[in-house]
N, C-alpha and C positions, 0 to 999 in steps of 0.2 A: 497513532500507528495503526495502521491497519492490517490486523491477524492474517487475512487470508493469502495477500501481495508477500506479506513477510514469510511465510512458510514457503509459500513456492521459491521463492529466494534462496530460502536456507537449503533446502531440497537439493537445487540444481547446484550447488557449488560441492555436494555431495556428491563421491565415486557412484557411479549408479544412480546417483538420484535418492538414495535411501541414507535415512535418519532413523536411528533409534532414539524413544521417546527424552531420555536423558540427553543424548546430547542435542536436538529442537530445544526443550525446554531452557538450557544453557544458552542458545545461542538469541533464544526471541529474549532471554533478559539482558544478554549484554546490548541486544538491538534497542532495546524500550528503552534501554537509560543512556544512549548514546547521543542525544539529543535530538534538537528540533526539526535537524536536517533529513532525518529518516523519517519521519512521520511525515515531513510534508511528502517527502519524495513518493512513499509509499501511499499516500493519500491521492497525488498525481496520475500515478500508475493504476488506481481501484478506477480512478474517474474516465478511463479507458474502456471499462467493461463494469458497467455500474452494479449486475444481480451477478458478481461473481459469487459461488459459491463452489468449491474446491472439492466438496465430496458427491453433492448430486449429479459436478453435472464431469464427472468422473477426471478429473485433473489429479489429486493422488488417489495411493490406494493404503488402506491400511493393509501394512502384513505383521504377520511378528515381531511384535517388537517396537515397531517402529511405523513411517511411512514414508512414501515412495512416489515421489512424483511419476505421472506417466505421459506418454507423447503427446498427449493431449494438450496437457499442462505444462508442457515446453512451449508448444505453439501458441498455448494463451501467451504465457509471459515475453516469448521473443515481441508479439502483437504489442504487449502494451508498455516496453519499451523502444519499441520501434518508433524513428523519431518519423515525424510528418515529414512528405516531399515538398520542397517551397513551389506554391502555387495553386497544391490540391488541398481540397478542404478535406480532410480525415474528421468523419465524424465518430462520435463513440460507438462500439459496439457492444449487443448482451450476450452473451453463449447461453442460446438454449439449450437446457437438459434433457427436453423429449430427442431434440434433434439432432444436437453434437454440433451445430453449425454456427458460425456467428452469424447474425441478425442484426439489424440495423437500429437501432437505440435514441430515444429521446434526443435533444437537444442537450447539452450543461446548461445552467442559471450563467447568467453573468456575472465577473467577477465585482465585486463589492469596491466598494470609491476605494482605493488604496491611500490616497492622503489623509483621507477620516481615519483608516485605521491604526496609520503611524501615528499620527497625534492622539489618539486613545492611548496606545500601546505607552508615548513618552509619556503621556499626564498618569498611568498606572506605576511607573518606575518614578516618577518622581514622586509621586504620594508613599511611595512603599521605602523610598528614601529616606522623607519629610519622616514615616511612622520611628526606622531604624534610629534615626538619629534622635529622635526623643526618647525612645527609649532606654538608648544609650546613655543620656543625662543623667 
């Protein structure tokens, strides 16, 4: 899961944009244990703007209490669930903190043989099977 995508998350579904610290921390644990689907999503969305960083580069603000996204931090996150137009290459961008601007950002890596890694994934579930059931004995 990725801390920084998830707060801005949590922020905006907030009146105002503002969280006190109790209820963020309620809300990022029901996120962490909600499964696999949040972490990749929010992993998706970081790979949009790779050196985000939420307080340098002023997306919230801490106030009393709590924190508080700001319009900055609206525009990132509309940005990085904004879906691509078919046909244009949307490449990632970084938001610089000297500048406030988005900047034009490395390439991603390529995605990893996806066949290799279902077949890891089932030979891990089946040995963790194979372990259960002996154990069971």
């Amino acid at each position: 899961m990725n801390f920084q995508v998830t707060v801005l998350k949590i922020l905006v579904s907030y009146p105002e944009g503002f969280a006190v610290m109790e209820d963020l921390k309620r809300d990022m644990a029901i996120l962490a244990t909600s499964g696999r689907e949040w972490a990749d999503r929010t992993r998706r969305l970081a790979a949009r703007v790779p050196d985000l960083d939420i307080f340098s580069q002023g997306l919230v603000d801490r106030e009393s209490g709590g924190w508080k996204v700001t319009p900055k931090g609206r525009a990132v996150l509309e940005f990085m669930e904004a879906r691509p137009t078919v046909g244009v290459a949307s490449a990632p961008v970084a938001v610089s903190a000297a500048e406030g601007e988005p900047a034009p950002a490395a390439a991603l890596r390529q995605p990893v043989d996806r066949a290799k890694l279902r077949r890891e994934r089932r030979e891990r579930h089946r040995e963790a099977r194979e372990r259960a059931r002996a154990k069971a004995s």
